[in-house]
C-alpha positions as CSV (number, residue, x, y, z in Angstrom):
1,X,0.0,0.0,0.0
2,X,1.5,3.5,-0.8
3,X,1.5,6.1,2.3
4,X,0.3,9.5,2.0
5,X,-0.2,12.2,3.9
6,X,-3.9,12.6,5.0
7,X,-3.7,16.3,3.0
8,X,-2.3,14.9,-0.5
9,X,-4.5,12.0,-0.2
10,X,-7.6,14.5,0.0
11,X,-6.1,16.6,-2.8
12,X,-5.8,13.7,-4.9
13,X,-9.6,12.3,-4.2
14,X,-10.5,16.3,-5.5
15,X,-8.0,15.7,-8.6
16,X,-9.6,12.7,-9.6
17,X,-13.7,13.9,-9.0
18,X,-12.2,17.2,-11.0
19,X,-10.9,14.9,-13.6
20,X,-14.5,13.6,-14.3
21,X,-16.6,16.8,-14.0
22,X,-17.3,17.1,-9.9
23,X,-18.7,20.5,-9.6
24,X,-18.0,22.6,-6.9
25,X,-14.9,20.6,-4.9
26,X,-14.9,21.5,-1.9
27,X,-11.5,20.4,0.9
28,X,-12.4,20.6,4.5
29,X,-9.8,20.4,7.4
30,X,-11.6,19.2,10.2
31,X,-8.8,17.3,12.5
32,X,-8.7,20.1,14.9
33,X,-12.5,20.5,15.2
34,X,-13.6,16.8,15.1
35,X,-12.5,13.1,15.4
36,X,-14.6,11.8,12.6
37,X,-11.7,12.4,10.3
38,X,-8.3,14.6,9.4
39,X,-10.5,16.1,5.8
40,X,-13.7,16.0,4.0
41,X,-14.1,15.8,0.1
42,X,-17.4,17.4,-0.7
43,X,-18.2,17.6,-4.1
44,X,-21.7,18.1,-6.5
45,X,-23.2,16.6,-9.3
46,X,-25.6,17.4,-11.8
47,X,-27.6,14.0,-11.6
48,X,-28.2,11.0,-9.7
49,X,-26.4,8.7,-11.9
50,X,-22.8,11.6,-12.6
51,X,-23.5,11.1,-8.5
52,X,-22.7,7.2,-8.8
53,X,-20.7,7.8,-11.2
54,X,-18.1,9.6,-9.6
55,X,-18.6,7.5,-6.6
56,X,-17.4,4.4,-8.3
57,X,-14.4,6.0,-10.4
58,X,-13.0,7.6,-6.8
59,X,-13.0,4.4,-5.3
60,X,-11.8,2.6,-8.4
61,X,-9.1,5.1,-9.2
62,X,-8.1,4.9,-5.3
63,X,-7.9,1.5,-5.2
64,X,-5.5,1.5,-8.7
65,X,-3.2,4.3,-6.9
66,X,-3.1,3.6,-3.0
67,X,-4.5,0.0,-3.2
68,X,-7.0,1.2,-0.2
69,X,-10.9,0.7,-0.1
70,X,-13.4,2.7,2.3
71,X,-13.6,1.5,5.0
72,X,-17.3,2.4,5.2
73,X,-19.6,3.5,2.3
74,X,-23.4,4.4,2.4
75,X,-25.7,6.1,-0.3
76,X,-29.1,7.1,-0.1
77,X,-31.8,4.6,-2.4
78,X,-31.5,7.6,-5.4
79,X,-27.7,8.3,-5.1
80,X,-28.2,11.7,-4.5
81,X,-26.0,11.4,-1.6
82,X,-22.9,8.8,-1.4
83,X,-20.2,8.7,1.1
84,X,-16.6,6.8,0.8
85,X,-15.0,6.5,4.6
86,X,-11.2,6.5,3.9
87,X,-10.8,7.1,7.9
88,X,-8.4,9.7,7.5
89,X,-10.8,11.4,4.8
90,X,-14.1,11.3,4.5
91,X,-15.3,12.1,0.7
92,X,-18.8,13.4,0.5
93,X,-20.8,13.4,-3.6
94,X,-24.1,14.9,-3.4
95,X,-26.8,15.6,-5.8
96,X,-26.9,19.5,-6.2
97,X,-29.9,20.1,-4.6
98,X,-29.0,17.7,-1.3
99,X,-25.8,20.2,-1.2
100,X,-28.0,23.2,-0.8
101,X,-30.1,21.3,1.8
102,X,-27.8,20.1,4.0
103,X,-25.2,22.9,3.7
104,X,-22.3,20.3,4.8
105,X,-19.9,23.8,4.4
106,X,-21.8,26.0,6.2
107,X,-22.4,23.5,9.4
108,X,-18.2,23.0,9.5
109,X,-17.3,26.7,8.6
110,X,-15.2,27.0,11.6
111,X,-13.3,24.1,9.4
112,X,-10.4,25.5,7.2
113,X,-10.8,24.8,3.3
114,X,-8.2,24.0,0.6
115,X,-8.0,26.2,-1.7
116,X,-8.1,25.1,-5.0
117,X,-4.9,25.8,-6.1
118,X,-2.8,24.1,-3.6
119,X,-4.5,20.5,-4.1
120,X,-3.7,20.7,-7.5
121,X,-0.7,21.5,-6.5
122,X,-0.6,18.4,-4.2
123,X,-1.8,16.1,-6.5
124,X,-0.7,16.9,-9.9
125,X,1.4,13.9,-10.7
126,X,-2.1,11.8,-10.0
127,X,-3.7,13.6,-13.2
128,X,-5.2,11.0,-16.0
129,X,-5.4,14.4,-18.2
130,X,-2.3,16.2,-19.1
């Protein structure tokens, strides 16, 4: 298994839900605030099935680069919300509208967000697109 840090491995689970259209990718560093995890990957989707979608290519495309599955994995009956439990990252794919109801940001903004920029930064040797 290849060790990460708990910050490049978030950056690279953004990289890879970027690399297949995730809208709105969203890094959250909760591991002074909480013991759930170290980060949240929150990310939106369009439709149900982009919501699967990019469910099974993170954990596919984790498991081809860190040979590591979740841990833990739920989804609602319409896929409008899935969630992959790394342990030390916690990656959140939500239907659009389920991201406006449940306002995941706004219920952790005492959490400090990546910016986009640096986990590109962190992760760009992880791209499938040059």
């Amino acid at each position: 298994m290849v060790q990460t840090s708990s910050d490049k491995f978030a950056s690279v689970i953004a990289r890879i839900l970027d690399d297949k259209q995730g809208i709105d990718i969203k890094i959250l560093n909760i591991s002074n605030i909480s013991v759930l995890a170290d980060y949240f990957v929150i990310c939106s989707s369009d439709t149900s099935t982009h919501a699967k979608a990019l469910t099974g290519y993170v954990r596919d495309k984790i498991k081809q680069y860190f040979d590591r599955i979740p841990i833990g994995e739920e989804n609602d009956l319409k896929n409008r919300w899935n969630l992959l439990d790394y342990g030390d990252v916690i990656v959140h794919i939500l239907h659009k509208e389920e991201r406006e109801t449940y306002a995941i940001e706004r219920f952790w903004n005492h959490a400090f967000c990546m910016e986009e920029d640096e986990w590109k930064q962190k992760s760009q040797e992880f791209t499938d697109y040059k």
